[in-house]
N, C-alpha and C positions, 0 to 999 in steps of 0.2 A: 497543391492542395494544402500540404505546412506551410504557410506561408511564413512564418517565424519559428526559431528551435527554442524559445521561450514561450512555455507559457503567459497567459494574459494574466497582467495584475491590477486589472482596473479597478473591482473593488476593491473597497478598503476591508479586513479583518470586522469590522465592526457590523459592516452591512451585511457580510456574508455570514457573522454568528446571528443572522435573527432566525436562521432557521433552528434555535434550540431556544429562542425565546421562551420562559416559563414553563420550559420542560427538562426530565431528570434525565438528563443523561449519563449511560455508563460506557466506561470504557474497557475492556479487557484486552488483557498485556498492556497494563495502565502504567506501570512502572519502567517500561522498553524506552528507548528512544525516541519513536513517536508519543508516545504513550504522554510519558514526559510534557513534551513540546507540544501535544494537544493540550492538556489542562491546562497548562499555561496561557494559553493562550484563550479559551474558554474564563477563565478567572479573571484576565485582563481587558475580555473585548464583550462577553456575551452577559445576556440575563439569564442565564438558564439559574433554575430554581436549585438544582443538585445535582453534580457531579460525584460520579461515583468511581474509584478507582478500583478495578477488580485485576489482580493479580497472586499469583504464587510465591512469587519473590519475599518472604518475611523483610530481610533484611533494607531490600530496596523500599519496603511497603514505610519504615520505619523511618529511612532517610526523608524521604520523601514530606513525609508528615510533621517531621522537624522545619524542612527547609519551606515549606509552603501553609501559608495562614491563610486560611478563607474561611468563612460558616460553610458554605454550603457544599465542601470537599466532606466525601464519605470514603474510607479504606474499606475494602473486603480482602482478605486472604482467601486464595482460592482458584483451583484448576479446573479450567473446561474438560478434564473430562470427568468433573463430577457433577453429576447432571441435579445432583440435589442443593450444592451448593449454588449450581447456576438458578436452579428456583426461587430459591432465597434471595440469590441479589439481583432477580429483576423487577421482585414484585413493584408497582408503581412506578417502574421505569416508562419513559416515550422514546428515548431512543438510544440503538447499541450501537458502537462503533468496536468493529472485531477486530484487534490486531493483537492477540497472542497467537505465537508460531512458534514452532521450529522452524529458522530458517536457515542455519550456518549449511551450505550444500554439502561441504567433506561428512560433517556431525552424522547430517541425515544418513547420508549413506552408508558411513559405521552403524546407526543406530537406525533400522528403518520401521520397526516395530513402535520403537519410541515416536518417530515421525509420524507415522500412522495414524496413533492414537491421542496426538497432540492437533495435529491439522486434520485428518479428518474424521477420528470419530467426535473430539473435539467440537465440530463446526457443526456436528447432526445436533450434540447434545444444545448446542445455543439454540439452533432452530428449533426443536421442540419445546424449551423451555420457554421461547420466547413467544412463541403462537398460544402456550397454555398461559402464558403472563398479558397476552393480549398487548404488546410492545408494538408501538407503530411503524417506525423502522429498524430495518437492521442493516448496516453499511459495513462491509469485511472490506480488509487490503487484502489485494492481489500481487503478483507482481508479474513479469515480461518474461520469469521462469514455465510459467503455467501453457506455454503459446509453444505447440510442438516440443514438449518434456524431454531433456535427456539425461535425467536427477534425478533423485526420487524427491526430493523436494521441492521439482516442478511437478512432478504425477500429483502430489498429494493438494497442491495448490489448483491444477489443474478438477481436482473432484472434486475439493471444496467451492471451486464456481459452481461446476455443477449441481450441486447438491443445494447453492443457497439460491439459487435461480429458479430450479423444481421446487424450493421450498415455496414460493408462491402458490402452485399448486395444492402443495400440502393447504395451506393457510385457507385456503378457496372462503369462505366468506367473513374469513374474522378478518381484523382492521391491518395484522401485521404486514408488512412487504420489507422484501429482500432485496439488497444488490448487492454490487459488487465497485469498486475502484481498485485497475491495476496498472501501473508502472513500472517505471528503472531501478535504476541504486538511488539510494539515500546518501547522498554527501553528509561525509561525516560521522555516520551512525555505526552504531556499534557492527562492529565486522567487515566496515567499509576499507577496501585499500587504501583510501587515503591516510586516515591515522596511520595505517599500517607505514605508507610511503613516508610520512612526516617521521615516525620512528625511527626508521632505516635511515634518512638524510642524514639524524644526527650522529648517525656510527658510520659513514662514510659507503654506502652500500646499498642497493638495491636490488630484488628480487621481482623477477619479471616473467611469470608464465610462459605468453607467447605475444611474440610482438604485429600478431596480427589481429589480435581480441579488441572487439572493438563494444560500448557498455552507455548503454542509453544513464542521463543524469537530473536530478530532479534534488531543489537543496528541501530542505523538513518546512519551510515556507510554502512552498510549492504543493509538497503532498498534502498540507492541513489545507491550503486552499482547495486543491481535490475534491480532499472529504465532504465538506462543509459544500460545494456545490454542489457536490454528490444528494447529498440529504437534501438539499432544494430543490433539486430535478426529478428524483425517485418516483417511478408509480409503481414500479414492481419488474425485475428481471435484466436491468441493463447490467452493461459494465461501461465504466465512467472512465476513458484516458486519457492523461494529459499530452498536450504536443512539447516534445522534450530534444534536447542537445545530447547528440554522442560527441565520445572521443576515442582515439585509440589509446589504448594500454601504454604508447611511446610516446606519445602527445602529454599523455596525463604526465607522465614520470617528469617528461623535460620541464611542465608546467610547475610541477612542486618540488623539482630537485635539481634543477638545471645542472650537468656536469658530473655529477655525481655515478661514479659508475653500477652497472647494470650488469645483472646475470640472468640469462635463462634459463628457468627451471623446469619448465614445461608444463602444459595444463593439468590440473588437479582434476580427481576421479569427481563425472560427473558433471567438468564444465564442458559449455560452450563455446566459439570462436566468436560469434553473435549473437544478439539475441532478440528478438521480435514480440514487437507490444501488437500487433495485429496481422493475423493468418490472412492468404488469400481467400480461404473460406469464410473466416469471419468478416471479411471487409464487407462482400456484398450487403450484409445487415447494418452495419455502420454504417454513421451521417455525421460531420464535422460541423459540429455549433459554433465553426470561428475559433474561441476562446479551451474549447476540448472536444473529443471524439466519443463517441458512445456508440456502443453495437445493442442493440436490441435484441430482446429475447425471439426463439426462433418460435415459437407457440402461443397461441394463447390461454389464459388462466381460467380458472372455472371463477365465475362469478366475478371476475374483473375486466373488464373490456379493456385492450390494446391502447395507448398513448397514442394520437397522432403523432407520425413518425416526423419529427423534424429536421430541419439541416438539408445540407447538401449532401448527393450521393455522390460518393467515393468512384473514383474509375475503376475500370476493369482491368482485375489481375493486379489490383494494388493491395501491396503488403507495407507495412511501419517497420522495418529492422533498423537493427541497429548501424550497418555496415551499408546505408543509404550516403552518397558523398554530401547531398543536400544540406544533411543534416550536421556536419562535421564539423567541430570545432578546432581553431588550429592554436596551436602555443599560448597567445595573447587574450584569445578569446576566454581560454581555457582559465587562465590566471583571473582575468579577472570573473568567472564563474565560483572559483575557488575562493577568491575575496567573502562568500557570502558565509565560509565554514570556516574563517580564517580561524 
């Protein structure tokens, strides 16, 4: 069914921003690592009329607006879960791209109140602000945490699908619609092992969970590409996922530290050994378009009629984890995977 552990990169960045053509798009957790790496990319490829960065970060919001000159970049200061600053910055928007989180998993679980009210009441307040702003799409990142939760920061991801998937319902005849795109680790990004691993190389040392974790990979190329398909395919309720490479945890290490010794520390509260971009449950609703996977919503909306369902159907009793051998990348493969966050 994967028939490659890469995504398709057929289109160019250019073709795939025409879906924000002459429209303002905002982004929230504008200043994160994708965040980042979306408006950049947006600045450089698309016609969108306005970019809006909506973030809490002062500081980051500050860098940011030194290091990047465009007309049509807008800064908001500002946290989801203030449902009246979310007002504010969508008025005249066409479309939201959600990616503030909590998602450090140890944080969440120290702090789950905080997680809570960050990812999901968080994720209500964009939904209602954005069906009262009349916003044509709204496109959340998910990630491969949300798919049988054993963290509170997959629980919390796991409601905010739901939540933006039923928000179609809510929306029933205004123009808004909701999805979803969920994936792996982001090579590279903030709180990713690897910095981590590059750190440790150069003090002679590595720290190593468990050397049976095995972690689906996807480099910040990858996921803008996602998105941006994500928002051309949308009619309301999917979830959008990429066909992705794992590694193991000893694969990755030897890849970026060859020789360097290793210690086991054992899994942190909260992780996983694997971890799975689609349930047996969810597969039967997913169809593989070649180039990505999408699982359809299990209902239909009031006043929106169902997509024809496209794609191939998935076989039976097939699941996407991480700890599939298919999918596995070995030493070399890995290196040069790694080339792309060098």
């Amino acid at each position: 069914m994967i028939r490659s552990p890469m995504a398709s990169q057929a289109a160019t960045l250019a073709q795939l921003c025409h879906v924000v053509a002459d429209k303002t798009v905002l982004i929230t957790g504008g200043t994160g690592s994708f965040g980042r790496a979306f408006v950049k990319v947006l600045m450089a490829w698309s016609a969108a009329r306005k970019i809006i960065v909506f973030s809490r970060d002062e500081q980051k919001h500050y860098q940011m607006e030194r290091e990047l000159r465009d007309p049509r970049l807008r800064f908001f200061v500002g946290d989801v879960r203030d449902r009246d600053r979310l007002h504010q910055a969508f008025r005249g928007v066409q479309i939201i791209v959600h990616a503030a989180a909590m998602k450090h998993v140890p944080l969440c679980e120290y702090n789950p109140i905080e997680a809570v009210q960050t990812n999901i009441t968080g994720a209500r307040n964009i939904i209602e602000a954005a069906i009262e702003a009349r916003v044509e799409r709204v496109l959340a990142l998910s990630t491969d945490k949300a798919v049988a939760p054993a963290n509170l920061y997959g629980a919390t991801k796991l409601c905010m699908e739901k939540l933006l998937i039923a928000a179609n319902a809510y929306a029933g005849d205004q123009p808004t619609r909701f999805a979803l795109a969920r994936y792996g680790n982001v090579m590279g990004s903030a709180g990713s092992v690897i910095p981590l691993f590059r750190e440790q190389r150069s003090r002679g040392h590595l720290t190593i969970t468990d050397e049976r974790m095995t972690r689906f990979w996807i480099d910040m190329d990858g996921a803008i590409r996602l998105i941006l398909r994500g928002l051309d395919l949308m009619t309301g309720g999917e979830i959008f996922i990429p066909k992705l490479p794992t590694t193991d945890i000893v694969t990755l290490a030897e890849a970026l530290a060859p020789g360097v010794p290793r210690e086991m520390v054992g899994i942190r509260p909260g992780e996983k050994l694997h971890e799975t971009l689609i349930s047996v449950e969810e597969a039967r609703r997913a169809r593989d378009l070649g180039d990505l996977l999408v699982i359809w919503p299990e209902f239909e909306f009031h006043g929106h009629p169902p997509a024809e369902t496209a794609g191939a159907q998935l076989p039976d009793d097939f699941s996407y984890s991480s700890d599939h051998p298919g999918l596995r990348l070995d030493v070399e493969q890995t290196r040069l995977l790694l080339e792309r966050v060098a």
